[in-house]
MDTraj code that builds the backbone (N, CA, C; nanometers):
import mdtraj as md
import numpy as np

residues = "UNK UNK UNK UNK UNK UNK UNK UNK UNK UNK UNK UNK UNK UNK UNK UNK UNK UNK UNK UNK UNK UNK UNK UNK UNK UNK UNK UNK UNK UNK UNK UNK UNK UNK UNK UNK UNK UNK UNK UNK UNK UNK UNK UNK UNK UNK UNK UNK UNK UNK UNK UNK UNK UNK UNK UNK UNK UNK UNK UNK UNK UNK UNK UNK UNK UNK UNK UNK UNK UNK UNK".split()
xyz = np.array([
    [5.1642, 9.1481, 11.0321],
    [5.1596, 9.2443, 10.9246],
    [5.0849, 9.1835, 10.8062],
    [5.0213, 9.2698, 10.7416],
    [4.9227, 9.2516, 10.6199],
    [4.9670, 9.3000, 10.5315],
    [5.0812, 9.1748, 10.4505],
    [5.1590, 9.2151, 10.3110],
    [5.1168, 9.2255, 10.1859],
    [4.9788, 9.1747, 10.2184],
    [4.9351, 9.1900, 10.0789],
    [4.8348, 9.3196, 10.0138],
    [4.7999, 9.3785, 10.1870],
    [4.7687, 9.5105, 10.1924],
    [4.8590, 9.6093, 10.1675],
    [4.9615, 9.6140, 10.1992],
    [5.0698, 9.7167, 10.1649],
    [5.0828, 9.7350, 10.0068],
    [5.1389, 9.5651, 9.9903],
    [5.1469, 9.5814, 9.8224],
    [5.0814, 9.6660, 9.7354],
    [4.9209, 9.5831, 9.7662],
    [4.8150, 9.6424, 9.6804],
    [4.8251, 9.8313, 9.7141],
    [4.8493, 9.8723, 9.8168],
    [4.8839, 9.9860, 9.8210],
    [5.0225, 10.0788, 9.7462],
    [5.1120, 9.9466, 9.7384],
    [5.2032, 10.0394, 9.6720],
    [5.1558, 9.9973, 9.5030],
    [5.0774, 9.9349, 9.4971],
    [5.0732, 9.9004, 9.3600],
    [4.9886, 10.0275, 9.3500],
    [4.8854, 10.0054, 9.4234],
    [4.7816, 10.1536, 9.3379],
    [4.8912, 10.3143, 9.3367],
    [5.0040, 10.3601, 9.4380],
    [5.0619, 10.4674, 9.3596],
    [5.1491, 10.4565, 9.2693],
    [5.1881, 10.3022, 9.2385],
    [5.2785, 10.2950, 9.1566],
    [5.4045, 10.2623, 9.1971],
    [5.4154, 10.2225, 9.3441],
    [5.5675, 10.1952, 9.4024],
    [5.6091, 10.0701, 9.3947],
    [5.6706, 10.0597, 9.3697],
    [5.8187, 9.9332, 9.4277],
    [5.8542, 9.9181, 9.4804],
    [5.9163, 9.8001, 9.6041],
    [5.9879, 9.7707, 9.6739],
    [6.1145, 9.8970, 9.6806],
    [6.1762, 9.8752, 9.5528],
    [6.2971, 9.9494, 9.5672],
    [6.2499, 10.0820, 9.5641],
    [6.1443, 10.1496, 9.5011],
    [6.1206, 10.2658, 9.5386],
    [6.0545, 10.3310, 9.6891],
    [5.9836, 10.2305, 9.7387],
    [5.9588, 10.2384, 9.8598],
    [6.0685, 10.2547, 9.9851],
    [6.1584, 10.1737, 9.9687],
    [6.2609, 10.1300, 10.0376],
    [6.3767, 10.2988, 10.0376],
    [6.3565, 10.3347, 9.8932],
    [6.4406, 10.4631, 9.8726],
    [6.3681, 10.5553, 9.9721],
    [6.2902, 10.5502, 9.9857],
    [6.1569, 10.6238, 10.0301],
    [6.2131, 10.6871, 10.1770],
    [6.2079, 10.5431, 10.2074],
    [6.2198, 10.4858, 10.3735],
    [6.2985, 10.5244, 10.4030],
    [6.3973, 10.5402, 10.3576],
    [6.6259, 10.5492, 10.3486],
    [6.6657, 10.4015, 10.3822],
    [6.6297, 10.3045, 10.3686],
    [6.6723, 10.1666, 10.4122],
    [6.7041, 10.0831, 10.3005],
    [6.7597, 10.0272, 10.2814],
    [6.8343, 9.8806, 10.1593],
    [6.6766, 9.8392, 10.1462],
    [6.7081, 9.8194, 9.9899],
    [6.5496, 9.7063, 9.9254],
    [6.6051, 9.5779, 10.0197],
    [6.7126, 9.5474, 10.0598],
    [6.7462, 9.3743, 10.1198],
    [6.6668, 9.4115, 10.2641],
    [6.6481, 9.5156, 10.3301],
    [6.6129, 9.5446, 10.4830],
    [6.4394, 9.5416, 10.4015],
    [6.4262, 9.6262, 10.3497],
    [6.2917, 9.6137, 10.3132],
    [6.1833, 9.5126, 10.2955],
    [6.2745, 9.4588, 10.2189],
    [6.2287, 9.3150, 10.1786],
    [6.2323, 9.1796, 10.3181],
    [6.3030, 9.2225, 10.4033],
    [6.3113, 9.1857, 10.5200],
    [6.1496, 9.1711, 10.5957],
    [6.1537, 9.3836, 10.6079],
    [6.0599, 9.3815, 10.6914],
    [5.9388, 9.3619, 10.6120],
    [5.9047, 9.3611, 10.4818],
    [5.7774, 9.2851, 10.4762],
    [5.7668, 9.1514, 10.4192],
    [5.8387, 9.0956, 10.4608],
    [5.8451, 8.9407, 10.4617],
    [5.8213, 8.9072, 10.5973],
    [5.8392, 8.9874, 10.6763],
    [5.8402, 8.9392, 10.8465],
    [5.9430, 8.8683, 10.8476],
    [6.0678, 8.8500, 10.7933],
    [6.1720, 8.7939, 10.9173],
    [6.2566, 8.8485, 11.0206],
    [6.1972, 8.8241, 11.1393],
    [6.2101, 8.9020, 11.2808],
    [6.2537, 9.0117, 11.2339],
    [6.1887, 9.1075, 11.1470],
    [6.2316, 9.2968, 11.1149],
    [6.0825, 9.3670, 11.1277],
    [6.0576, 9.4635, 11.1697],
    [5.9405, 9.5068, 11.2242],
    [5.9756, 9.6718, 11.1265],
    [5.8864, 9.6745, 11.0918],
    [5.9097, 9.9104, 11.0323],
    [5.8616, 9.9715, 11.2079],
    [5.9651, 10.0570, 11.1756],
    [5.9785, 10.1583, 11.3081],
    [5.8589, 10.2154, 11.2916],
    [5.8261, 10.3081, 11.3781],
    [5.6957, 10.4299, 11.4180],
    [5.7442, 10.5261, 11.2782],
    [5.8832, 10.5611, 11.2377],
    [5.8813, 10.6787, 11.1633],
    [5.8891, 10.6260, 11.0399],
    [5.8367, 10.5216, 11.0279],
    [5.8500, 10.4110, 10.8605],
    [5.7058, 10.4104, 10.8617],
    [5.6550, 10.3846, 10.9618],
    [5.5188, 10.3176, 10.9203],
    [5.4348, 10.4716, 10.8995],
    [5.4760, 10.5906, 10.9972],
    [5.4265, 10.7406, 10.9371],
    [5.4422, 10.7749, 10.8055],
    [5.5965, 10.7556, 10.7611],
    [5.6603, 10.7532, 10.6368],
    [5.5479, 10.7233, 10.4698],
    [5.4715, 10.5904, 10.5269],
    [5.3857, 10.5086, 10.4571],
    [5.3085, 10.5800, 10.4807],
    [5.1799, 10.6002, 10.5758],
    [5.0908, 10.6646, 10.6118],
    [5.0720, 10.7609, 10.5342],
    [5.1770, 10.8666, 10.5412],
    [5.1760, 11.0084, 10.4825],
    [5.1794, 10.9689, 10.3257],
    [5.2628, 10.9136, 10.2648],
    [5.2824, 10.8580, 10.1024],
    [5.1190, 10.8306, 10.0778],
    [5.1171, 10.7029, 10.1442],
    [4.9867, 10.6233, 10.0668],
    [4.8381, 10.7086, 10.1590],
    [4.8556, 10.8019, 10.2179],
    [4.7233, 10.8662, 10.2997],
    [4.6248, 10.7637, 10.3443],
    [4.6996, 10.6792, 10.4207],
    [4.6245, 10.5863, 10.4921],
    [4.5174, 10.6039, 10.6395],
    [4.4462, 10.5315, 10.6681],
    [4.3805, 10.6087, 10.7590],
    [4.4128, 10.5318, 10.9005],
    [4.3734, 10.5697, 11.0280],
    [4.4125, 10.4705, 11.1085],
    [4.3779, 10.3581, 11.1050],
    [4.3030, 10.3437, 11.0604],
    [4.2223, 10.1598, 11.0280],
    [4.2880, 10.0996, 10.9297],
    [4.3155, 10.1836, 10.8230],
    [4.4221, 10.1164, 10.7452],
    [4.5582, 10.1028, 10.8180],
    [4.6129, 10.1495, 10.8465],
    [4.7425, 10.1554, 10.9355],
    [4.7176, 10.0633, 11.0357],
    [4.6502, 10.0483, 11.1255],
    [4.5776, 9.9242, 11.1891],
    [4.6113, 9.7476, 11.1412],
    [4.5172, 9.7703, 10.9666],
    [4.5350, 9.6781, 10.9248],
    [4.6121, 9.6137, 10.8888],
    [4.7071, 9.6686, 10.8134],
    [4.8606, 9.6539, 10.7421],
    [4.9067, 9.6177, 10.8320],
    [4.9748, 9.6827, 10.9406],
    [5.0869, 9.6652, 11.0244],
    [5.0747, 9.6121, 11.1725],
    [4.9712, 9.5771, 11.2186],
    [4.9534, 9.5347, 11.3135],
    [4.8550, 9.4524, 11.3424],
    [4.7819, 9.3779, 11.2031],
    [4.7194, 9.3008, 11.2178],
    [4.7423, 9.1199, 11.2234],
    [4.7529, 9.0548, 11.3252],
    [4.7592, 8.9238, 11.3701],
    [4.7141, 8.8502, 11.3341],
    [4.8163, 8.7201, 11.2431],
    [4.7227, 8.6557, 11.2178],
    [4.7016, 8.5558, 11.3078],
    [4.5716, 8.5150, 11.3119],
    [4.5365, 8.4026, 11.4087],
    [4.5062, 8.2679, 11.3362],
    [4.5657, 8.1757, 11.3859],
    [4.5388, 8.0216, 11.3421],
    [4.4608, 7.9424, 11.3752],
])
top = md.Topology()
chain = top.add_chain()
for i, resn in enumerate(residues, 1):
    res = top.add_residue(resn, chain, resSeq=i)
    for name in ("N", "CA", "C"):
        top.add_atom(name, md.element.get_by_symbol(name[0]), res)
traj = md.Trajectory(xyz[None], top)
């Protein structure tokens, strides 16, 4: 996952963790979970959830959430 893509995304509408998280229906502590990556992944209807909010495109959605990093 590409956390610093999300951010910058919730930064440009103006969201927060905790407002995001309200968003989602999930605890800012689960939230903060799943974009920290510790072993918590956003479901299919979280990552739509986002999609639809921030009108992301599939390449963005791509990028954010399923992009690997390689070492």
């Amino acid at each position: 996952m590409n956390t610093n893509k999300l951010r910058a995304k919730m930064a440009l509408y103006g969201d927060t963790g905790n407002i995001l998280s309200e968003v989602l229906g999930i605890s800012p502590q689960r939230f903060s979970a799943k974009i920290n990556d510790n072993n918590a992944e956003f479901t299919q209807g979280e990552i739509q959830i986002i999609k639809d909010r921030y009108n992301l495109t599939a390449e963005e959605v791509d990028d954010i959430f399923f992009n690997k990093k390689v070492s």
